[in-house]
N, C-alpha and C positions, 0 to 999 in steps of 0.2 A: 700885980702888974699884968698886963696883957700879953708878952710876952709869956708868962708864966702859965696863964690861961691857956693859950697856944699851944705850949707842950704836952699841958695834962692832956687837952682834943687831939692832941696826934697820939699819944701814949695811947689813951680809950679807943680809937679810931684804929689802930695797930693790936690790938688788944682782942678786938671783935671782928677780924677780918675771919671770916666762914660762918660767922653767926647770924641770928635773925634782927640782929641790931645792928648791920654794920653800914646799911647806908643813913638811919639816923645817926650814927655817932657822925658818919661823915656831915650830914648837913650841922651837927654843933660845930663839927670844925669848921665849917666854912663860915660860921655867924660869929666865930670868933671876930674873923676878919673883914668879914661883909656882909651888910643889912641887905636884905631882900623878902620877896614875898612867895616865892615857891619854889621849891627844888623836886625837879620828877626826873628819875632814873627809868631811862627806858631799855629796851631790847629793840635795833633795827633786824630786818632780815627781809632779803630780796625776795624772798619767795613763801613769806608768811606775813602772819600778822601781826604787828609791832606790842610788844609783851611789856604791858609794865610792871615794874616791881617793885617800884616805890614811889608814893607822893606823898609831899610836906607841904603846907599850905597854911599861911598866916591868918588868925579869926580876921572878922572882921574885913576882910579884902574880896572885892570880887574878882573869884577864884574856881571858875565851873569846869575842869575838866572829869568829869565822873558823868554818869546817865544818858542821854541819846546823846550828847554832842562827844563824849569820851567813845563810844562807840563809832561814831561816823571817825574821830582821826585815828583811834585806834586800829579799825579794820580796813580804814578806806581813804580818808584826808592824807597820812602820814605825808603816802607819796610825791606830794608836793610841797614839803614844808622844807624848806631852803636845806635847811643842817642835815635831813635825810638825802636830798637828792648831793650835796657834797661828799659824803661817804659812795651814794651809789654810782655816782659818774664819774667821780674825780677819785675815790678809794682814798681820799686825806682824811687824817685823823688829828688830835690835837684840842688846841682850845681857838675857838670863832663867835664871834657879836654877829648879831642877826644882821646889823647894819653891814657889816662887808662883806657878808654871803649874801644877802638876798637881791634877785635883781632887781631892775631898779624901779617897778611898776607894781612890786609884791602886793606893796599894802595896800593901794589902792583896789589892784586887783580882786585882793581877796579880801577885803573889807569886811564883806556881808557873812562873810563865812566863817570868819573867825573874831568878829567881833566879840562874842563871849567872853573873850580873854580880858579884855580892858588892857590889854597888855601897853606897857611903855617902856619895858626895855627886853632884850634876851640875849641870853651869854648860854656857852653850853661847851662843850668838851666831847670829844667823838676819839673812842678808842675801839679799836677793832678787834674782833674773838677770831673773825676766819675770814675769808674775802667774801661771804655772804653775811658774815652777822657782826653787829657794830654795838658797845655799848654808849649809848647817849645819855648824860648828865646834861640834865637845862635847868638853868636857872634864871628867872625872873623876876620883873617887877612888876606893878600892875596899878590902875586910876592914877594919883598924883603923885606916886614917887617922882623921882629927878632920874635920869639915867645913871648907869653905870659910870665912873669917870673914867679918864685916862689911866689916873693909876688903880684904880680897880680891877681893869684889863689887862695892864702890868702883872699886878700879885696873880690874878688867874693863871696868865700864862707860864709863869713861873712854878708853877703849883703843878706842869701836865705830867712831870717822869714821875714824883713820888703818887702823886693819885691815881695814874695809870697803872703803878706798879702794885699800889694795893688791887685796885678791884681788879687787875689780871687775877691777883692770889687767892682773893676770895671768891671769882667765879670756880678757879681752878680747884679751890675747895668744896663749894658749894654743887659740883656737875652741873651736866645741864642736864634742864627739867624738859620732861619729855610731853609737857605740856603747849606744843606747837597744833597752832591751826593753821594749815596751809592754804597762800593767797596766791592769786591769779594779778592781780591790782600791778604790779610792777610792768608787768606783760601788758594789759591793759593799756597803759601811757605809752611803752615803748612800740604797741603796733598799731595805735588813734593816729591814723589817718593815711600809713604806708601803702594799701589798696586804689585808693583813689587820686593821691596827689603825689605830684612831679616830687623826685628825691630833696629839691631845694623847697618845694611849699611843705613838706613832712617836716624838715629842719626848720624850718619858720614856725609852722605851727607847734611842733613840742617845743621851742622857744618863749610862744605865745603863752600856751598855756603853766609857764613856770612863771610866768609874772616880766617877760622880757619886754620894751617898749621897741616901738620902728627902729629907732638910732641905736638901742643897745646890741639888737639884733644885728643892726646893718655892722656894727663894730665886732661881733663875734664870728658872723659867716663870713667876715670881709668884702662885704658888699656893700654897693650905695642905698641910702636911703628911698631912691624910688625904686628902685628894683624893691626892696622890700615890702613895699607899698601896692606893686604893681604883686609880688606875691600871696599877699594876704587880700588882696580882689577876689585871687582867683582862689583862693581858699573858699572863702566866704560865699563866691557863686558857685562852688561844687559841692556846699553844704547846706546852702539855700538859709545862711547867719549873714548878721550884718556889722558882726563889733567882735571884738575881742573878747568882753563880759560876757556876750552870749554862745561864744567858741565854751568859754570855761564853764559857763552853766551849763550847758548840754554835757562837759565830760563827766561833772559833777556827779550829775541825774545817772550818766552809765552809773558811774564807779556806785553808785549805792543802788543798781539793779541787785537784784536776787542770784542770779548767775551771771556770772564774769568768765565766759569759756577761755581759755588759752589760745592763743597765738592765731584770733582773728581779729579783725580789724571791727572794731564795734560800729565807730564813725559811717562807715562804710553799711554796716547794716542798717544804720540811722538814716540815711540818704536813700536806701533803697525802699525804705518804707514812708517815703514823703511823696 
């Protein structure tokens, strides 16, 4: 019985909580209940580099997070990947579908950048270690699977006290590994564009570059959609860009310079050298 299946992957999964098997036992448990094609346990943290610790990934499926491209989100992408900026803006925690965090221009947006993934669905869980550091559990699909369903999202969420309450125990087991590389990247995004533009065009633009559209924007700053319009003008002629894809390509290009100084305004160095 599947049921019966079920107990033994939590007995094992309860079993290997501080061991070097414990987030495989949990992806068996979770394949009890749900087919999918990769499960990565990450490490967020505001002021470093996102640490992974575990990835599962199905033969057969195109599934490239490892070599330059696991580099570029690891050290530098993260920052903008929906489920990281919901823990770092908004400090929620829990279980979230990419579809009702990500705003509403994401994929388009970031298309070219993340295509690698072939991705076609993403589910994930965001439990937090400290108000700087977040464990993220993501799970996906990838080429022709079908989405996640309703009740797949259901049994997830159902699922966040007791798996929350294991990998609290087995981090609290395991310590923490003093293997941090400290990042600037947070910093970065939070001072791209503060220097040179008006407090509402900074808010526009760190909107922009999260994948926000005119009207989503206009609904979050409570403002009308020409004022928006009329902000991101003037964005675009104080940085001598013409589109929104190329606001994000240029931050892109920063975040994977060689130094990434603190708490100045890169943007702003980008204009003065044009």
């Amino acid at each position: 019985m599947k049921l019966d299946k079920y107990s033994l992957a939590l007995i094992e999964l309860t079993q290997h909580v501080g061991t070097e098997h414990f987030y495989s036992k949990l992806k068996d448990f979770f394949k009890i209940t749900f087919d999918f094609d990769e499960l990565i346990v990450l490490q967020f943290h505001k002021s470093a580099d996102t640490k992974l610790h575990y990835r599962y990934g199905n033969d057969g499926k195109k599934n490239m997070l490892y070599g330059e491209e696991s580099w570029r989100y690891l050290t530098r992408l993260y920052v903008l990947d929906p489920f990281y900026r919901v823990f770092a803006d908004k400090g929620k925690e829990g279980f979230f579908s990419l579809d009702e965090i990500a705003p509403d221009e994401f994929s388009n947006s970031y298309s070219s950048y993340f295509n690698f993934l072939s991705l076609t669905d993403e589910v994930g869980y965001l439990f937090p270690i400290d108000k700087d550091n977040c464990l993220h559990l993501d799970i996906s699909r990838f080429g022709n699977s079908e989405k996640f369903s309703s009740l797949d999202k259901t049994l997830f969420a159902q699922l966040v006290t007791p798996i929350q309450n294991l990998c609290n125990s087995h981090l609290a087991m395991i310590g923490e590994s003093s293997e941090t590389t400290h990042s600037n990247v947070e910093n970065v995004l939070l001072n791209f564009g503060k220097d040179i533009l008006t407090k509402k065009e900074y808010q526009v633009c760190q909107l922009l570059l999260q994948g926000h559209s005119t009207k989503a924007i206009g609904t979050i700053m409570t403002i009308g959609y020409e004022t928006v319009k009329m902000h991101k003008k003037n964005i675009y002629s104080k940085t001598f860009l013409s589109s929104q894809s190329e606001l994000l390509a240029l931050f892109i290009d920063i975040l994977q310079s060689e130094s990434l100084d603190k708490d100045v305004d890169h943007l702003s160095f980008y204009v003065d050298g044009q």
